[in-house]
C-alpha positions as CSV (number, residue, x, y, z in Angstrom):
1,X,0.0,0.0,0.0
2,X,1.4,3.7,-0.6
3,X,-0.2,6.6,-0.6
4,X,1.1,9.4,-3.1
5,X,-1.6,12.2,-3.7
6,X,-2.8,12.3,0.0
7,X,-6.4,10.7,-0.9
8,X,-5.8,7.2,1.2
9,X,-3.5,4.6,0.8
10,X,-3.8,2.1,-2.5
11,X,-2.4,-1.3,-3.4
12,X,0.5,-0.3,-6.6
13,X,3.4,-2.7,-5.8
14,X,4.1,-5.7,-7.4
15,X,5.7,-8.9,-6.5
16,X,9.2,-7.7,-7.7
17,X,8.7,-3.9,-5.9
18,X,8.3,-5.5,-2.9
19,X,11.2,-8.0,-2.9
20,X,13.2,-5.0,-3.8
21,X,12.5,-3.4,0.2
22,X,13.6,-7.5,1.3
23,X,17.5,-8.3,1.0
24,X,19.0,-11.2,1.9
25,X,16.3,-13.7,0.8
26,X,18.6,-15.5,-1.9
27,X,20.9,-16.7,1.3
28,X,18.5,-19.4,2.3
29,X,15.7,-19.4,-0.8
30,X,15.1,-18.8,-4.2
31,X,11.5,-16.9,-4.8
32,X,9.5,-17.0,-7.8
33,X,7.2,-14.3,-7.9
34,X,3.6,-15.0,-9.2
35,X,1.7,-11.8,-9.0
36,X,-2.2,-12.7,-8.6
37,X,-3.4,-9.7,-8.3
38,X,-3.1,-5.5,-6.5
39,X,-6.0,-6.2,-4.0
40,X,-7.0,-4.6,-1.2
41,X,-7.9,-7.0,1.2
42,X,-12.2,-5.9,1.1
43,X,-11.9,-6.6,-2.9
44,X,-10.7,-10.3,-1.5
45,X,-14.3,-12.0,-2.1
46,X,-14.7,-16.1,-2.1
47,X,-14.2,-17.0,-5.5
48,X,-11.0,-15.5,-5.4
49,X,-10.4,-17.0,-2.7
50,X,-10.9,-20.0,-4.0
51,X,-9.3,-19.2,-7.1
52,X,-6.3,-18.2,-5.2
53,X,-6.6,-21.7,-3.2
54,X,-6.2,-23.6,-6.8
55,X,-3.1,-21.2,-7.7
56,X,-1.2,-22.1,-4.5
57,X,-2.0,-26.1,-5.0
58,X,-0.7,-25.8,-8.5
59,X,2.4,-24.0,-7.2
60,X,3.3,-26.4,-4.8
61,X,3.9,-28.9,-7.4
62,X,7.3,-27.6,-8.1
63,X,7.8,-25.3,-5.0
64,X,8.6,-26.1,-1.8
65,X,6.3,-23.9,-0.2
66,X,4.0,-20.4,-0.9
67,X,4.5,-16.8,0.6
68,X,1.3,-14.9,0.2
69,X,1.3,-11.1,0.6
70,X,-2.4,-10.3,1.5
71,X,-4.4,-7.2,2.5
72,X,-5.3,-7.6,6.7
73,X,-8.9,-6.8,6.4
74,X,-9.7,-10.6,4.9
75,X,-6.4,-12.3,5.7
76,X,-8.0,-14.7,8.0
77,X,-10.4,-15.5,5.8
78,X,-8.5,-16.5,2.7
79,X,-5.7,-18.2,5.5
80,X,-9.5,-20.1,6.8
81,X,-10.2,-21.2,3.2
82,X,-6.9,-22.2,2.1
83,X,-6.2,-24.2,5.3
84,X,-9.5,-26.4,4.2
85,X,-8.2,-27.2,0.9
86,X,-4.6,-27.6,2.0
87,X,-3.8,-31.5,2.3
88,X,0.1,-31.8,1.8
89,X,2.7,-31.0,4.5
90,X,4.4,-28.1,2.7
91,X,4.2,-24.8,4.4
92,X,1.5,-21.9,2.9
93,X,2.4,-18.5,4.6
94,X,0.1,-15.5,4.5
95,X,2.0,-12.0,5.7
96,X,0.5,-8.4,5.8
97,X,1.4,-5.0,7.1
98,X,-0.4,-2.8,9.4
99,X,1.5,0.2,8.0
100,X,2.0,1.3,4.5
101,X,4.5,1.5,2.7
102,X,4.8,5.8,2.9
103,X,4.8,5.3,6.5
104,X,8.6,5.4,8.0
105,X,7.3,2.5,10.3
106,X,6.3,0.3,7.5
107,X,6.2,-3.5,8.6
108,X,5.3,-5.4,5.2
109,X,9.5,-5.8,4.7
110,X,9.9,-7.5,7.8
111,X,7.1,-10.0,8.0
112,X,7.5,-10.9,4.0
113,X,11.1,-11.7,5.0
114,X,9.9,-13.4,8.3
115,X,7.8,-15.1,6.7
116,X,9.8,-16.9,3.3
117,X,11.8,-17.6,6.6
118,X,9.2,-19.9,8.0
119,X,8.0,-21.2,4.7
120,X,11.7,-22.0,3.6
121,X,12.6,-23.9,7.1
122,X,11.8,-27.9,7.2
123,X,10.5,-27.5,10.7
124,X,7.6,-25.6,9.3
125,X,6.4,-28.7,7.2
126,X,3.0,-30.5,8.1
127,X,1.9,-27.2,10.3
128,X,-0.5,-25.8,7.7
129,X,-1.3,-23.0,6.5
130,X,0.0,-20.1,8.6
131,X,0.3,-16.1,9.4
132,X,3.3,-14.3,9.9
133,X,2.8,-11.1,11.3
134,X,5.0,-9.0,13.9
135,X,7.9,-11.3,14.3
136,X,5.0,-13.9,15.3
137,X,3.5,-17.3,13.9
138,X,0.2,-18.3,13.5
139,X,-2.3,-21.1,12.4
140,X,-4.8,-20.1,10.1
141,X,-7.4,-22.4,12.0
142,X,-6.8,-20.2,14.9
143,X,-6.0,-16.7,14.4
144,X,-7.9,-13.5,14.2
145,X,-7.4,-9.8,13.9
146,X,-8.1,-7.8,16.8
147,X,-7.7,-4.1,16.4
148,X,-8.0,-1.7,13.9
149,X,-4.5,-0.9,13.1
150,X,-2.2,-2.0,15.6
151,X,1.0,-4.2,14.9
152,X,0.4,-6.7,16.8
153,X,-3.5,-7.1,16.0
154,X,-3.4,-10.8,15.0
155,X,-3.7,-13.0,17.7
156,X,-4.9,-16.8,18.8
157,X,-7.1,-15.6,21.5
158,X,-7.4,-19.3,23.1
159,X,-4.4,-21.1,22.2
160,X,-1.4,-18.6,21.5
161,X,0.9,-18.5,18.5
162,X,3.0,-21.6,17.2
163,X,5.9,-19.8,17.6
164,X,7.7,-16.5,17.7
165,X,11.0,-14.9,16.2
166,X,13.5,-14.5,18.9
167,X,15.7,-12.2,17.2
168,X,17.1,-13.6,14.4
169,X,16.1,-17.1,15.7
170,X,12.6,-19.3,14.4
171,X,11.4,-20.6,17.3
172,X,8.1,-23.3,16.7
173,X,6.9,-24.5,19.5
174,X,3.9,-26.1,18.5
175,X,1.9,-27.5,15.6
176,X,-2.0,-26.2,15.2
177,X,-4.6,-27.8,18.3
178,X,-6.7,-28.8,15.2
179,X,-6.3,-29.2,11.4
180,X,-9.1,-31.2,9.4
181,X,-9.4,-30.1,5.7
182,X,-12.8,-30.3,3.6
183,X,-12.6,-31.8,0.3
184,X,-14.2,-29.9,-2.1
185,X,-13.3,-28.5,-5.6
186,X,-16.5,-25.5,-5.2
187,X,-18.0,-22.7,-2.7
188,X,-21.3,-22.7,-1.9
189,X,-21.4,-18.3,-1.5
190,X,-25.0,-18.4,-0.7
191,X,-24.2,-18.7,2.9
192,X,-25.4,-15.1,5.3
193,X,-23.7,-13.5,8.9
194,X,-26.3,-12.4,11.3
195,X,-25.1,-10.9,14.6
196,X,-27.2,-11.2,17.9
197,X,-28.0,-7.8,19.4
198,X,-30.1,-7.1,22.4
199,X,-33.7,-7.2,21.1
200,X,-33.0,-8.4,17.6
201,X,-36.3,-9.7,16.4
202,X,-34.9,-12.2,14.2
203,X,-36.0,-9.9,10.9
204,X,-32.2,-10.1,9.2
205,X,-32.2,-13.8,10.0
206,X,-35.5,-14.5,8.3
207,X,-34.5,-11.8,5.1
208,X,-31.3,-14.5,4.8
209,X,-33.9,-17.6,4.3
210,X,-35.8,-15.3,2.1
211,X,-33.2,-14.6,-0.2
212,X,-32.2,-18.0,-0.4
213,X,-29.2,-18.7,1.5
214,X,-28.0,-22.1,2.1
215,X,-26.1,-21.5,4.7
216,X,-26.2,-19.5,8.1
217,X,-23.9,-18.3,10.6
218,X,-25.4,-16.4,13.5
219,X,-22.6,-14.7,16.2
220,X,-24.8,-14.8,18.8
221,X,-24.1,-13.3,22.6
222,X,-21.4,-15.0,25.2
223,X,-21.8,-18.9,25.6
224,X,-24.2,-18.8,22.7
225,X,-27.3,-17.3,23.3
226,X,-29.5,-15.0,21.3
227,X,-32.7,-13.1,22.0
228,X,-36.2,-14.9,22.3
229,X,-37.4,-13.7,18.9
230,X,-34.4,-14.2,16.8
231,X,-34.1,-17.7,18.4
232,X,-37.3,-18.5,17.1
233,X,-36.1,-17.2,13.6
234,X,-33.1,-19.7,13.8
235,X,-35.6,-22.4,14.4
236,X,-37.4,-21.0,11.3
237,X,-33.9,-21.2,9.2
238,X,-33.3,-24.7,10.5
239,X,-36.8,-26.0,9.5
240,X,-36.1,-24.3,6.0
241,X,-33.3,-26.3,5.2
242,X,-31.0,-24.0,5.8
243,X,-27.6,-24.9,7.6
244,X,-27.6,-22.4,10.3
245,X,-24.2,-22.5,12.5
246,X,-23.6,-21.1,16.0
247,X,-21.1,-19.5,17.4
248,X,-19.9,-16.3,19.6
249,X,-19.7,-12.5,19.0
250,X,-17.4,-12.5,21.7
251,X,-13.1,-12.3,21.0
252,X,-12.4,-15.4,23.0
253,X,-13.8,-18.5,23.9
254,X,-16.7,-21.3,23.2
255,X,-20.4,-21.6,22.7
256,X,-22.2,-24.2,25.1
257,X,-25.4,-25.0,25.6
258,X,-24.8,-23.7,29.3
259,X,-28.0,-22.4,29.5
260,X,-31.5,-23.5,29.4
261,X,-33.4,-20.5,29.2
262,X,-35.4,-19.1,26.0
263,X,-32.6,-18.5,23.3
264,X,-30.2,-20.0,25.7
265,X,-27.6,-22.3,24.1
266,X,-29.0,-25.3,25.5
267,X,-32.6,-24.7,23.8
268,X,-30.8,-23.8,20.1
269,X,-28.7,-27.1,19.9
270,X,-32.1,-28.9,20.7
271,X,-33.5,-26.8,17.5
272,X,-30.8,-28.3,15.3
273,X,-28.6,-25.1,15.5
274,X,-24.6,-26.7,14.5
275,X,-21.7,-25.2,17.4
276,X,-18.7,-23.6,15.7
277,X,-17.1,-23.6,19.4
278,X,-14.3,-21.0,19.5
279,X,-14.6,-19.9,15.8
280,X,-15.7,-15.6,15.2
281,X,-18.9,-15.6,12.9
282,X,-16.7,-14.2,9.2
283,X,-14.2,-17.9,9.6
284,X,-17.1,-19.8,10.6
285,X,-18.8,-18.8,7.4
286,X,-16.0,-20.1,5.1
287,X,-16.1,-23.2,6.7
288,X,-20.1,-23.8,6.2
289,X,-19.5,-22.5,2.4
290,X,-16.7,-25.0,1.7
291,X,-18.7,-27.8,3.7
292,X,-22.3,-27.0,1.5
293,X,-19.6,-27.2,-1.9
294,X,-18.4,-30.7,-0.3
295,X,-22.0,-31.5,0.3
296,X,-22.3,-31.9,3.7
297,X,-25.0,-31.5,5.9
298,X,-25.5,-30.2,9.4
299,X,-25.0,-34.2,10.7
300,X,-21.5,-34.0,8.7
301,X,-20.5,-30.8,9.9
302,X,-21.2,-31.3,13.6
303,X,-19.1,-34.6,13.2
304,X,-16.4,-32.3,11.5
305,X,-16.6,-29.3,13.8
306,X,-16.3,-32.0,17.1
């Protein structure tokens, strides 16, 4: 990102531009840059996504790993989807910056270098698809951004990072709590987000079945609980045929059926409503679009979400 004319920052480097802010690669790999595209990380949508998902799996064919450069505002997202496709043990690495590149701060250099580190390192091998972002290293199943624009937004809320840069030293401590890929070769993008808010009457939820989604994900309030009238539009969703998937507005943490109450957790599972325990609401709904493609239904994705 740069900004030149004082109107806002905008994506104009290329693959080689930025290599050229990055010395000292060619002492422990040789890159081959494939430029995909100048995106801003909002023009990311899931058929790009996707798209981008086939790109790396060719690639890896005759590489032994992938650096992605990716806007932040969707990294997780496209790290979500290409962790479910991603069945080999070579390493995918996503990095961002949080500053741009007219900034004196500017932190892409660092964590593209950081990360061909971790994707060019035999330690990293059979640990997914991963972040790299302020000297830090992530799973894709795990991690989320945080805050608006501070360095060290992306974090594992529940489970920490796999492992940090200790200087000039990779340190992995850990490989991901949970991988399990989906096999599927198409997106089913009819899938809607609906966050719970106090008196919600369960209108946005019922517009969602109206307009034909397949697929639901509903961020509903602490241990997965929503307001009496939007509960009874998930029960709605659910008796449409619509795959409607629970889990937590919150930052960290799981959704239960703790409580038995109206729109308590307890009283959506018995509707039928699947848990996404520990997932936010924009990765759960990668997951339920690239399980619908597979063909699963809410049986199969419980199974896979447990």
């Amino acid at each position: 990102m740069r900004d030149d004319a004082g109107r806002g920052a905008v994506p104009v480097l290329s693959g080689d531009e930025l290599l050229k802010d990055v010395p000292g690669l060619n002492s422990f790999c040789t890159v081959h840059v494939d430029d995909f595209g100048q995106l801003p990380g909002p023009h990311m949508t899931p058929a790009r996504m996707l798209e981008l998902s086939n790109r790396v799996q060719a690639a890896l064919v005759n590489h032994d790993g992938v650096v992605i450069t990716h806007g932040t505002d969707t990294l997780e997202e496209t790290a979500t989807l290409l962790d479910l496709r991603h069945t080999g043990d070579k390493p995918v690495v996503l990095v961002g910056a949080m500053r741009t590149s007219s900034q004196l701060s500017w932190d892409g250099p660092i964590n593209l270098y950081q990360g061909c580190r971790v994707a060019a390192d035999a330690r990293a091998s059979g640990r997914g698809v991963m972040v790299v972002m302020n000297s830090t290293v992530f799973a894709a199943s795990e991690v989320t951004k945080t805050y608006t624009d501070a360095i060290d937004t992306f974090q594992s809320p529940d489970v920490g990072p796999l492992g940090l840069f200790d200087g000039d030293e990779l340190r992995l401590h850990r490989y991901p709590v949970a991988r399990k890929a989906i096999a599927g070769e198409r997106l089913e993008l009819r899938v809607g987000l609906v966050v719970a808010s106090a008196g919600d009457d369960g209108s946005l939820i019922d517009s969602c079945v109206k307009r034909g989604d397949k697929g639901l994900v509903i961020e509903a309030m602490g241990r997965g609980n929503l307001p009496p009238p939007m509960a009874d539009a998930a029960r709605r969703a659910v008796e449409s045929g619509v795959l409607t998937v629970l889990t937590s507005r919150c930052w960290g943490g799981r959704v239960s059926g703790t409580y038995g109450y109206e729109g308590g957790g307890a009283r959506l599972r018995e509707l039928g409503l699947v848990f996404a325990p520990g997932i936010p609401g924009h990765k759960a709904r990668m997951i339920v679009m690239a399980a619908l493609g597979a063909g699963m239904d809410a049986k199969g994705l419980r199974t896979w979400l447990s």
